[in-house]
N, C-alpha and C positions, 0 to 999 in steps of 0.2 A: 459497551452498550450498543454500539452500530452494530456489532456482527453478531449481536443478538435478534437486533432487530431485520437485521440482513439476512438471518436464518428462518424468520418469521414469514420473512415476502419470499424467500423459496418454497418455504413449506405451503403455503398459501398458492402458491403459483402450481403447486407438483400437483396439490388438490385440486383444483379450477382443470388441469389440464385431464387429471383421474376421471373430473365431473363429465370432460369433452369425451372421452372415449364411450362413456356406457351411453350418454344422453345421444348422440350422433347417432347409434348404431338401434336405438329404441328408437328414433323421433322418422317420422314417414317423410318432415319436411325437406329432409338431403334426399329423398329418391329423385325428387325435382329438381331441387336448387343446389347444383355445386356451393360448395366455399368460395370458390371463385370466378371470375368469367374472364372472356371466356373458358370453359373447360375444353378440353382436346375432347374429339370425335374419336378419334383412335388413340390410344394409350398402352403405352409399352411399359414394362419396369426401367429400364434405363430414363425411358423421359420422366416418369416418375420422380423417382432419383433426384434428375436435374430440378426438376421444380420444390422438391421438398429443401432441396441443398439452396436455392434463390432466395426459397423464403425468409426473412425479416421475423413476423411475427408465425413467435411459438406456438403458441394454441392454433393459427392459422394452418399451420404445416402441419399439424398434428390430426386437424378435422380434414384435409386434401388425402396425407395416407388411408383414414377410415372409411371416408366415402369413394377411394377409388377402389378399397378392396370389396366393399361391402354393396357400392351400387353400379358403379363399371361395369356394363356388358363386358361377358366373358375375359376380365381380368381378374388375375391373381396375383399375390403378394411372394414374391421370391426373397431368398436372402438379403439382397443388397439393397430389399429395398426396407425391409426391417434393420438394416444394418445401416441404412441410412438414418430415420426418423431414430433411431434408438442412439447412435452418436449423435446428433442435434440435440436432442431431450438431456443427454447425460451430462452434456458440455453446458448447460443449462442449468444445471443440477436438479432437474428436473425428476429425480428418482422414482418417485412412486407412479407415473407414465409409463415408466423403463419397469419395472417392476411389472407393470400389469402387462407392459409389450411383451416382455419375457417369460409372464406363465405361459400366452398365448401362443408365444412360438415353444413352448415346448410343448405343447397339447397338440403341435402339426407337424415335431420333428418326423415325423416318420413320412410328409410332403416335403419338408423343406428341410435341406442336407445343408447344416449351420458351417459357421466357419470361427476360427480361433479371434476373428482381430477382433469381431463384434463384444466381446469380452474381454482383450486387451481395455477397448474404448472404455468400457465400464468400471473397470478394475481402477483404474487408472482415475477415472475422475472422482470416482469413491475416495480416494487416497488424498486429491487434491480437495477434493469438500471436507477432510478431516473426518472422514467414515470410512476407517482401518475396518472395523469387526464387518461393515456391509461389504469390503473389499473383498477378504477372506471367504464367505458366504459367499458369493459370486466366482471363485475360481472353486472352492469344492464341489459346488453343482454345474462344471461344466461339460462332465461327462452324460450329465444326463441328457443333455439335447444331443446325445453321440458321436461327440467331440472328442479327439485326444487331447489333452493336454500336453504342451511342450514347453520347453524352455523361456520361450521368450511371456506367455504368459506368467509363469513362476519369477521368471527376473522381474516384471511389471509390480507383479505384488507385492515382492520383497520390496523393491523401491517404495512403495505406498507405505508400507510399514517405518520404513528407514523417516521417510518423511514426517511421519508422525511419529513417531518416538518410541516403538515400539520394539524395539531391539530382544527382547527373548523371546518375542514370535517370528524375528528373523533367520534365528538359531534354531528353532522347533522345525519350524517350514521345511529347511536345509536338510536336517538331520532325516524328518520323514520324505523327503523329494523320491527318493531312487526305490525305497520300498513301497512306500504308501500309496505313490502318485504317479510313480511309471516317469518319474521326468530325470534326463542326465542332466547334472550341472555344468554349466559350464565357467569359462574363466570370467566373465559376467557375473554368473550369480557368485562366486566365492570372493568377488572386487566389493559386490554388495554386503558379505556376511561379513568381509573385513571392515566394511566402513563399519556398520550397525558395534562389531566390537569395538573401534576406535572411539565411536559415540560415548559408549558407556565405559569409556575411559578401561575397556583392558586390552590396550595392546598387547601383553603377552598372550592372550587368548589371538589375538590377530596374527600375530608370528606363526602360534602353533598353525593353524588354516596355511599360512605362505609355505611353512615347511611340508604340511601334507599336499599337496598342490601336485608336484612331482608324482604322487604315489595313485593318484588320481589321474595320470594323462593330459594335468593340465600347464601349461606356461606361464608363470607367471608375467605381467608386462609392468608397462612406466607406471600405469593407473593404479596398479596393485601397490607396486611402493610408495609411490606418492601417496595413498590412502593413510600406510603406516609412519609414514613420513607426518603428514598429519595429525595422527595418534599424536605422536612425541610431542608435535609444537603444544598442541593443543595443554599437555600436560606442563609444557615450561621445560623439558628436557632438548636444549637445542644443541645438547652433545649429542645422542641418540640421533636427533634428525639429521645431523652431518653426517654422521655414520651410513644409514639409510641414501642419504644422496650420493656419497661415495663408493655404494653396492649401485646402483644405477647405470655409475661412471663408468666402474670396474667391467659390466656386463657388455659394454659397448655401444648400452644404449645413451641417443640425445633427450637427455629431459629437454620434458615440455614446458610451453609458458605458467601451466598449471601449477611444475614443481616450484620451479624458479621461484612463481608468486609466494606458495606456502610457505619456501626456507623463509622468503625476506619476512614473512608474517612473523614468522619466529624471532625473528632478530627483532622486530618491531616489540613484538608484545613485553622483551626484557627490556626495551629502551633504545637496543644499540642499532639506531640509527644509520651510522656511518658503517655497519655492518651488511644491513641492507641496501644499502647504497650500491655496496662494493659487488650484493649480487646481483641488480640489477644489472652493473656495466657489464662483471661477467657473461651474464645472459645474452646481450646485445652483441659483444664482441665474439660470441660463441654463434651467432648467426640468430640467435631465438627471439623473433619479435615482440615483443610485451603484448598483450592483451587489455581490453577493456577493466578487469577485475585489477591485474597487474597497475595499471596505471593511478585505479578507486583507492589500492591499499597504500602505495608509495605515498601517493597526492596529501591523502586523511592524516599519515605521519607526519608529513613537513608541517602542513599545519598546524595540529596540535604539539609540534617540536619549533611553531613561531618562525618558522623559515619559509616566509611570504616570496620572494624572488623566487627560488625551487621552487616551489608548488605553482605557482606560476608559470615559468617555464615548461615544467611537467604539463601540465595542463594545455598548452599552447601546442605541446608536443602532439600529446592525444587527437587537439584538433586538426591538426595535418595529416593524420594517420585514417580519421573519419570515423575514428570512435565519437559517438555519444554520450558524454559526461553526463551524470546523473544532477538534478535538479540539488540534494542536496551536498552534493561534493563542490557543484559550483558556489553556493552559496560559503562553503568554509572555506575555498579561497578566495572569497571575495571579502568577505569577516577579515581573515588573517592578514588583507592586505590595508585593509580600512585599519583596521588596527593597530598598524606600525605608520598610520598617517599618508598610507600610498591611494587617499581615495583614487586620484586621477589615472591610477595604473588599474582600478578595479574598473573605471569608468570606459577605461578603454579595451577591457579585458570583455564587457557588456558588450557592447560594441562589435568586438571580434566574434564573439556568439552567433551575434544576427546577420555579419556576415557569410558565416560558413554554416547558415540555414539552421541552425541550433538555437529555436526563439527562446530568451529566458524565460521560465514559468512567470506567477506570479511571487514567488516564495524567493525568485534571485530579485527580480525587481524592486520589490520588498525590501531584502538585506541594504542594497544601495542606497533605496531612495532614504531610506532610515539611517543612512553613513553621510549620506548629501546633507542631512537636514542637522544633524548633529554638528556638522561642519561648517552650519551656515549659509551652505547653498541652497537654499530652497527654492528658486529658479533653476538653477541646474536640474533638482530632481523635480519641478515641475515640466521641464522640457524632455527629462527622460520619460516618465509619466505616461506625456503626450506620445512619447514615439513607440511606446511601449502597445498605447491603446491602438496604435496603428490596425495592429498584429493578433491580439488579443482581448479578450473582457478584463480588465483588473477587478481585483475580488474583494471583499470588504476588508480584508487586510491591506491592501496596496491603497486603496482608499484611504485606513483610519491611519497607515503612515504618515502617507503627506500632509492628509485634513491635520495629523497631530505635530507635523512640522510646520505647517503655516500657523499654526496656532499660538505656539510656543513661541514664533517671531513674530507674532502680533498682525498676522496678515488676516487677519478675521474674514473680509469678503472673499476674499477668493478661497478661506475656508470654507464660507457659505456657497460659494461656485463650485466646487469639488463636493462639498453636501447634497446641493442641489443634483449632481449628476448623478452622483452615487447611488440617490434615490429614486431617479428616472430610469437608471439600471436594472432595479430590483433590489438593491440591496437593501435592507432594512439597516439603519445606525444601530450598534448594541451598545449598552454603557461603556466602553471604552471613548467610543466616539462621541457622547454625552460629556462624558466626562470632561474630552479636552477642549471640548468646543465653550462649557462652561469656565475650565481652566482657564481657559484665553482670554473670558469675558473680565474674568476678576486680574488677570494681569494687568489688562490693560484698563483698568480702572472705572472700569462700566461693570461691577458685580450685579446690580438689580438688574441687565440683560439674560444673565442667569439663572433669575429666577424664572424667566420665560421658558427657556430650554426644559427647567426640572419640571417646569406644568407639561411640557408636552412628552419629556420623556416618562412621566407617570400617567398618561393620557395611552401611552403606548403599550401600557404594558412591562417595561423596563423595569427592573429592578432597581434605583441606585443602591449604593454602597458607601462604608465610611469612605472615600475616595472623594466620592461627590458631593457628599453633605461638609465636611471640612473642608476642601477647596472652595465651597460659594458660600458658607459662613464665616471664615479667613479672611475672605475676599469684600464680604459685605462689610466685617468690622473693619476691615484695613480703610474701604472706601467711607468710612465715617454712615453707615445703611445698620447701624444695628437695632435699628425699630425691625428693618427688616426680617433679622432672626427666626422671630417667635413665627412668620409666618412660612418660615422654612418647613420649623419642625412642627406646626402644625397640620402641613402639606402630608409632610411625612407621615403623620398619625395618623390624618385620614386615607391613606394610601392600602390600610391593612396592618401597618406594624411595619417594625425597621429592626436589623440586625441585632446581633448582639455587640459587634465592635461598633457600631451605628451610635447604638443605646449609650455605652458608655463615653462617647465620646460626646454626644449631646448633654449627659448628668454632666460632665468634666467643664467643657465649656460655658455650659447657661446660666451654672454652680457660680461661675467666674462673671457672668454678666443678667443677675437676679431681673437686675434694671427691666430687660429687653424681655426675658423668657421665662419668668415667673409663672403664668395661668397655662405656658406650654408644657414648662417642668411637670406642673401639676396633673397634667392630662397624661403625658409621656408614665409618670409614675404610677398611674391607675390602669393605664394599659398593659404596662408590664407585670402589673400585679395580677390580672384578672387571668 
């Protein structure tokens, strides 16, 4: 749903910016009034350039290019400077701008002598916006702005493909390259047509490519085997990928951290741990330093293999090395150490984060402070909390952790201090945080304060859920408030209607206490009727 809606506000933005080009170059009011001020008295394309490249806002930069070409004393638009506004727009994914940029300059190739990158840019970011077929279109027509096409564009678009998943338009591409398109491949583009075969699971189709290689002029290198090397893993055949790293060995070449990583993926993905293990040390004793990726895959095994001490250490390793651990690899070993009882080693594993300028998001914050509170600390993770906000906003999850940790130990005010904040923030409470602030109320034996919470969280908007309506009818009967009941679920019924687990669990209950919910029953039952 977001990257739906995220393709909505590109499209929306490509139009608005479509709208800036024709209305700009119709409207008389830019012959006077730059976009910006002051504007330059003299204007070069190079300074151009720099100003379009400065700019911040898009449609901004976009209305500077139009009115320098269109109302600038004797200035004209050169390559670089459309090869400028045209990689801004495209990294934007601003396409249909780049589209209109691009009839334009070819309606002036015969002023303006193009160049290859201006169409790497586009090729490329088509690929990354998930638009393979606009990719394709954009390298077939690049001869018409009278351009040659070369390799490193063809390798561009192969990748675009590879990355979307297009793998028999990688092998068409290839096969037409040298006739169709005038382009020689090189050991690049066939490392590309090996991957895209290993994708779709036929390494023997990838062998066949490594054996014609030789017959081609080309070398194969580390990149090439470790591609097929990856075939195998990928398949479960970690005999094949021995074999493969053992043609690497044989050649004379040092695999790279890249290989290293893949075999131990391999050992990983059948279990055998202690197999990976043994490549890493190889790797390291063979002079090959682990990498960022090398250290994400080892890390992710020990902890789903419960071996909290190793992944720890690994991790402490990486931070000396001045890799950047990913937000969720820290949080699995922080889980895996919570989890064998070592909070204090996670606490201080936090800690070592913030010292070596690696601030924990909110998502590690999170993990702890919901390990702290589990544990009973919930002064501890309210002082982490605090030192956390130092640094950062906490989000309505770091929020509804601790709010749901002080709740559950009965610290209801300084629940309501952390509500209090949370909402001075921005953040809106969602029924989770309804929920436990209610929870807390009937723990601690004040359930009709609960009923305050559900007026305002139906005042809000909020949905409850059977969550919330059994917790503060639990609570009311426990606290001897069962007059209370009917006026629960009366709440509820004037709210709009209540769920279906809602539903039945009100017939279940009020079934059970006629006494209290008799005229609610009856209304509840006509509303679900109608």
């Amino acid at each position: 749903m977001w990257r739906l809606r995220h393709l909505k506000i590109i499209a929306t933005d490509s139009l608005l910016l479509l709208h800036s080009i024709t209305s700009i170059r119709c409207c008389s009011h830019y012959t006077v009034t730059p976009p910006i001020k002051p504007w330059p008295q003299r204007l070069y394309p190079k300074r151009l350039v720099s100003m379009i490249s400065r700019q911040q806002n898009l449609d901004l930069a976009l209305q500077i290019f139009v009115h320098a070409g269109k109302y600038h004393p004797d200035f004209s638009h050169n390559y670089e400077t459309y090869n400028s506004i045209i990689h801004k727009l495209s990294r934007a994914r601003a396409f249909d701008a780049v589209e209109s940029l691009l009839s334009e300059l070819q309606q002036r190739n015969t002023q303006i002598k193009c160049g290859e990158n201006l169409f790497i840019t586009v090729i490329r970011n088509y690929g990354l916006a998930g638009r393979p077929e606009s990719a394709v279109k954009t390298f077939l027509r690049i001869e018409k702005f009278n351009v040659q096409r070369s390799v490193r564009s063809l390798n561009t678009l192969l990748n675009a493909l590879v990355q979307n998943k297009r793998y028999h338009l990688v092998h068409l591409m290839f096969k037409n390259c040298k006739n169709k398109f005038k382009v020689v491949p090189n050991v690049f583009t066939c490392n590309i047509l090996i991957k895209a075969l290993c994708k779709k699971n036929d390494v023997e189709g990838a062998i066949r490519v490594l054996d014609e290689m030789p017959s081609m002029g080309l070398v194969p290198n580390v990149v090439t085997y470790t591609t097929i090397l990856g075939g195998y893993v990928w398949r479960g055949d970690i005999e094949s990928a021995k074999r493969v790293f053992g043609d690497i060995l044989d050649r004379g070449w040092v695999p790279d951290a890249t290989t290293y990583t893949v075999l131990m993926d391999g050992y990983i993905r059948l279990g055998r741990l202690i197999d990976a293990v043994k490549v890493m040390d190889d790797m390291e004793e063979n002079g090959v330093e682990p990498n960022d990726v090398t250290y994400g895959v080892m890390i992710e095994a020990l902890c789903k293999g419960k071996k909290s001490g190793e992944a720890r250490n690994l991790l402490d390793d990486m931070l000396e090395r001045e890799y950047v651990p990913s937000s969720s690899l820290c949080c699995k070993v922080i889980d895996v150490l919570c989890e064998e009882g070592k909070v204090e080693d996670a606490c201080v594993l936090w800690k070592r984060l913030l010292k070596k300028n690696c601030m924990p998001d909110n998502a590690i914050s999170s993990t702890l402070i919901h390990w702290l509170c589990k544990e009973g600390k919930i002064w501890e993770a309210r002082k982490l909390f605090d030192e956390f906000q130092k640094g950062s906003i906490p989000s309505l999850l770091t929020y509804n952790t601790l709010i749901a940790g002080m709740c559950e130990r009965g610290e209801l005010t300084e629940a309501g201090r952390l509500w209090d904040d949370m909402v001075e923030k921005g953040h809106e409470p969602n029924a989770f945080t309804y929920n436990m602030l209610i929870n807390g109320f009937c723990k601690t034996g004040v359930a009709k304060e609960g009923i305050r919470i559900l007026e305002e969280m139906l005042d809000k908007g909020c949905s409850p859920n059977k969550s919330t309506y059994s917790s503060l009818i639990e609570g009311l009967i426990e606290s001897g408030n069962e007059g209370e009941v009917a006026k629960v679920v009366l709440m509820a019924m004037s709210s709009g209607g209540v769920d279906n687990d809602s539903w039945h669990f009100f017939v279940t209950r009020i079934v059970n206490n006629l006494d209290s919910g008799d005229s609610a029953l009856d209304r509840l039952l006509v509303e679900n009727a109608t």
